[in-house]
TORKOL-4160 file (C-alpha; in steps of 0.2 Angstrom, whole numbers, padded with zeros to 4 digits, m for minus):
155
<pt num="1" X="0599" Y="0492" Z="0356"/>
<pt num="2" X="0610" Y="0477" Z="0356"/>
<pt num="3" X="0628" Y="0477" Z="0361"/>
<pt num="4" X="0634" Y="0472" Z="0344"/>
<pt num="5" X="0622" Y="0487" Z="0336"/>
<pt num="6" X="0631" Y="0496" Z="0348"/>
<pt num="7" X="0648" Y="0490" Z="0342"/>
<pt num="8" X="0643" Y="0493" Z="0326"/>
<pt num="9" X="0637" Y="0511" Z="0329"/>
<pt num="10" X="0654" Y="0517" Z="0337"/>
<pt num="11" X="0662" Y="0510" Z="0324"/>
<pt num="12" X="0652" Y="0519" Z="0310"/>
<pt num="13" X="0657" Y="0534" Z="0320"/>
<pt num="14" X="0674" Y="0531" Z="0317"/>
<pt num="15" X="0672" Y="0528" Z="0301"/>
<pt num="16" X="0662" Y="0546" Z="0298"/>
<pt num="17" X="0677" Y="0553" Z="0308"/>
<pt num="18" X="0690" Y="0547" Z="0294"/>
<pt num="19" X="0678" Y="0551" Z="0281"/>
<pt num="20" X="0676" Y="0533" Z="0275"/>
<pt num="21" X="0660" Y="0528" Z="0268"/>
<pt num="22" X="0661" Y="0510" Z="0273"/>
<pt num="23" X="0669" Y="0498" Z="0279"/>
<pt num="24" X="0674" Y="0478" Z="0272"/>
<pt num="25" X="0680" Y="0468" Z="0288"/>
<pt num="26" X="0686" Y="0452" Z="0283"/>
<pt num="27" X="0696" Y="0444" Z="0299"/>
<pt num="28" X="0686" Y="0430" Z="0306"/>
<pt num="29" X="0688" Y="0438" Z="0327"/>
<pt num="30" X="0682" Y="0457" Z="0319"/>
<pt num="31" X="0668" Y="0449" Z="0311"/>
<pt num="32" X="0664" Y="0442" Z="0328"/>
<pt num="33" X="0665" Y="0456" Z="0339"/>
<pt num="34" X="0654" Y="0466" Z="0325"/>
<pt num="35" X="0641" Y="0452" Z="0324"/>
<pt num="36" X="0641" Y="0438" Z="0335"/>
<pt num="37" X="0643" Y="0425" Z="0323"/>
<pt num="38" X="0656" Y="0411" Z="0325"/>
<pt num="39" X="0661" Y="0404" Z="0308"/>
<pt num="40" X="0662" Y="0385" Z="0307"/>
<pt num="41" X="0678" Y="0374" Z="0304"/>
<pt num="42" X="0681" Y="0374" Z="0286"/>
<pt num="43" X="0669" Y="0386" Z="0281"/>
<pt num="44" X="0675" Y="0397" Z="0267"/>
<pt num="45" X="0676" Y="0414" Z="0271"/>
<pt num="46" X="0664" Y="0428" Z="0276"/>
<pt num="47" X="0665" Y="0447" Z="0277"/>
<pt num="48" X="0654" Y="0461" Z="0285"/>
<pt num="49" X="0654" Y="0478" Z="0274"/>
<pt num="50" X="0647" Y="0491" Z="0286"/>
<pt num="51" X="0642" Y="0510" Z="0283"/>
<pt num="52" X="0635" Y="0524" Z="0294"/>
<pt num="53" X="0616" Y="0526" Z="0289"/>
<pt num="54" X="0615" Y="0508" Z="0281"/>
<pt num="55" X="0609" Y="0491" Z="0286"/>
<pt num="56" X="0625" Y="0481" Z="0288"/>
<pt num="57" X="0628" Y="0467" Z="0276"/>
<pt num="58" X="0637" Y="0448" Z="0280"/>
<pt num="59" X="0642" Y="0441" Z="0265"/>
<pt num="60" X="0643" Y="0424" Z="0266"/>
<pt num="61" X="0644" Y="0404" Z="0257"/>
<pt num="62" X="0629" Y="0396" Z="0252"/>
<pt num="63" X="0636" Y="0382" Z="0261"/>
<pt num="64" X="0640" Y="0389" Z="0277"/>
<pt num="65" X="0641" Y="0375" Z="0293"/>
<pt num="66" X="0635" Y="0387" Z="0304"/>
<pt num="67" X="0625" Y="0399" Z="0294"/>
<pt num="68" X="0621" Y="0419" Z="0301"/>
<pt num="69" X="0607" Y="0423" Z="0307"/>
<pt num="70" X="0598" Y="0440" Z="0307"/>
<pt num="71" X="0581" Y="0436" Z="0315"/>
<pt num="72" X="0578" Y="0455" Z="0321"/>
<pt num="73" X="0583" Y="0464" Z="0304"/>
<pt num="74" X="0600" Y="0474" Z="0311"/>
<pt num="75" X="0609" Y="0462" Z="0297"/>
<pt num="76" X="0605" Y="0458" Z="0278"/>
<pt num="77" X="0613" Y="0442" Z="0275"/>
<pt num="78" X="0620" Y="0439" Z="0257"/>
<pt num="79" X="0623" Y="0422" Z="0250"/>
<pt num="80" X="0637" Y="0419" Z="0238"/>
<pt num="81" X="0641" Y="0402" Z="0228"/>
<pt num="82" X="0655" Y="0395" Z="0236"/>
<pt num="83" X="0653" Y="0375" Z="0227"/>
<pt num="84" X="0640" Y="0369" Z="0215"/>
<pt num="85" X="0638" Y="0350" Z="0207"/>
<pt num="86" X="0632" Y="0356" Z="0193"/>
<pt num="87" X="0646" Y="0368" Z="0184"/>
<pt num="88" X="0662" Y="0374" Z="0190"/>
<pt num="89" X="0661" Y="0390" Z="0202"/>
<pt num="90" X="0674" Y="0402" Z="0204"/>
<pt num="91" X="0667" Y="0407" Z="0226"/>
<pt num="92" X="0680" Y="0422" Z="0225"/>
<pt num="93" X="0675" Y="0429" Z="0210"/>
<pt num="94" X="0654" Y="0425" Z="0217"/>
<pt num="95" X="0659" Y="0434" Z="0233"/>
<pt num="96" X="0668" Y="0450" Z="0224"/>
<pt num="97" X="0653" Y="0452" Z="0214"/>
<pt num="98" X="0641" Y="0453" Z="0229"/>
<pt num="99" X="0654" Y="0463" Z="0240"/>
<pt num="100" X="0654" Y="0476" Z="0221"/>
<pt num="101" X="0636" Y="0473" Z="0223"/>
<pt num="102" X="0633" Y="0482" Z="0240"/>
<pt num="103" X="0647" Y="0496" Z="0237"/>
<pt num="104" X="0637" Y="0500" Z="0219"/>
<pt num="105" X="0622" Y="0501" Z="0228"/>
<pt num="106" X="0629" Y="0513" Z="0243"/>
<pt num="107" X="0636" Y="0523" Z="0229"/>
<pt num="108" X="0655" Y="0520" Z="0234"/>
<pt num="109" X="0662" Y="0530" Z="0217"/>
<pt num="110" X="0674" Y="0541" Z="0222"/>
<pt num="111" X="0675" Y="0539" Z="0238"/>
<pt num="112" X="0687" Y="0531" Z="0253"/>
<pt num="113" X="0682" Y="0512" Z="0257"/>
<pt num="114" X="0689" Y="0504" Z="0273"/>
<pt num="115" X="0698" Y="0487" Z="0272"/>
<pt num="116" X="0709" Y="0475" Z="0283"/>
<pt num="117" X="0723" Y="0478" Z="0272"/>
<pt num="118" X="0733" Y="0461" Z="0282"/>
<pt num="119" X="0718" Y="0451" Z="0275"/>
<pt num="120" X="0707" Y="0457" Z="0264"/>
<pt num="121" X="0711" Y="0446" Z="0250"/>
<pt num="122" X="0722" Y="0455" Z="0236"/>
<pt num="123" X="0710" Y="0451" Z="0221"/>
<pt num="124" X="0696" Y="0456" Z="0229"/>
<pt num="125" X="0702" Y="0474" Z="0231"/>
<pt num="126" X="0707" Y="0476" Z="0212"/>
<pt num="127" X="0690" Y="0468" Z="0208"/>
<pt num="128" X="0682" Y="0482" Z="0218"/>
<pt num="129" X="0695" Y="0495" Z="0210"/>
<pt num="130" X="0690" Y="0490" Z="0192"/>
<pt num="131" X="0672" Y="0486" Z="0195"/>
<pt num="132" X="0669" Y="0504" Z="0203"/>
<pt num="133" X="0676" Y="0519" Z="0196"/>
<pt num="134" X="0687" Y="0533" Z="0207"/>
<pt num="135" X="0687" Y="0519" Z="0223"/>
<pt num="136" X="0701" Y="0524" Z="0236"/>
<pt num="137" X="0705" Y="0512" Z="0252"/>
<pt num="138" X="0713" Y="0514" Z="0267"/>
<pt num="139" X="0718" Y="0502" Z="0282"/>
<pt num="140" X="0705" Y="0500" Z="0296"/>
<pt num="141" X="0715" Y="0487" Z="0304"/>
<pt num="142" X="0719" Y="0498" Z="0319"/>
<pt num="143" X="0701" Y="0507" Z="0320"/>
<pt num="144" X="0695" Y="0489" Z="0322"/>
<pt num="145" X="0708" Y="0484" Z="0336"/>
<pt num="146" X="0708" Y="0501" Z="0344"/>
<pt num="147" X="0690" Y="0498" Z="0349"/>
<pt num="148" X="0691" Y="0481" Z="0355"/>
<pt num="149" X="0704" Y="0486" Z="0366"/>
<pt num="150" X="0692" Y="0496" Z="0376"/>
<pt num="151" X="0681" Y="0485" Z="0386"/>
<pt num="152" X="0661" Y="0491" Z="0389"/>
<pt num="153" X="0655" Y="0488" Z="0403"/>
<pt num="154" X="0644" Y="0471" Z="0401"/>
<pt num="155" X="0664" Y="0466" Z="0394"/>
């Protein structure tokens, strides 16, 4: 197991210890530390939702400068449309959809979804509040800082 799996596991245990079913970090650093991937300049945003028992998922632009990579299978990799020369694209609305996409197929109804309250873009949580019925959220800001505070041993 990988160091970021590892990452990744400790804080799905966190997550099952607050009883959250998953977690949507969206700061670029937390995205880091959970995946290894550094976004390039200019890129427009990408977010990792994250759930005990599931494949984690980066959603991402199409037109990513430095695209993720997921070579051994521990990420699924999601593409939203972030520009297009053909017709106008809303990218927020594109990467709500697959972010409700994910959550539907988890089977999020009714229960507790993290979310870096600070930022976490506003319409992208009342997309997901009107898109899946009975969804709760709660800050995970502090989970997410709390364990990179403490530094493993290859740290």
């Amino acid at each position: 197991m990988s160091d970021l799996q590892s990452r990744r596991n400790q804080f799905c245990r966190s997550l099952v210890d607050h009883s959250i079913a998953c977690a949507i970090i969206t700061l670029p650093h937390d995205v880091t530390y959970l995946t290894g991937h550094l976004g390039g300049w200019g890129d427009s945003p990408s977010l990792l939702i994250v759930a005990p028992d599931q494949t984690p998922v980066i959603v991402t632009p199409d037109h990513a400068t430095r695209p993720f990579a997921s070579e051994d299978g521990s990420l699924q990799i999601r593409l939203y449309e972030s520009s297009c020369l053909q017709q106008p694209v809303e990218p927020h609305i594109s990467l709500a959809r697959q972010v409700a996409d994910v959550l539907r197929l988890w089977r999020t109804s009714g229960k507790t979804v993290g979310v870096e309250v600070t930022n976490t873009p506003h319409f992208l949580i009342e997309f997901l509040e009107l898109k899946i019925s009975d969804l709760e959220t709660y800050d995970v800001t502090d989970m997410v800082r709390q364990q990179r505070a403490i530094q493993t041993e290859l740290e």
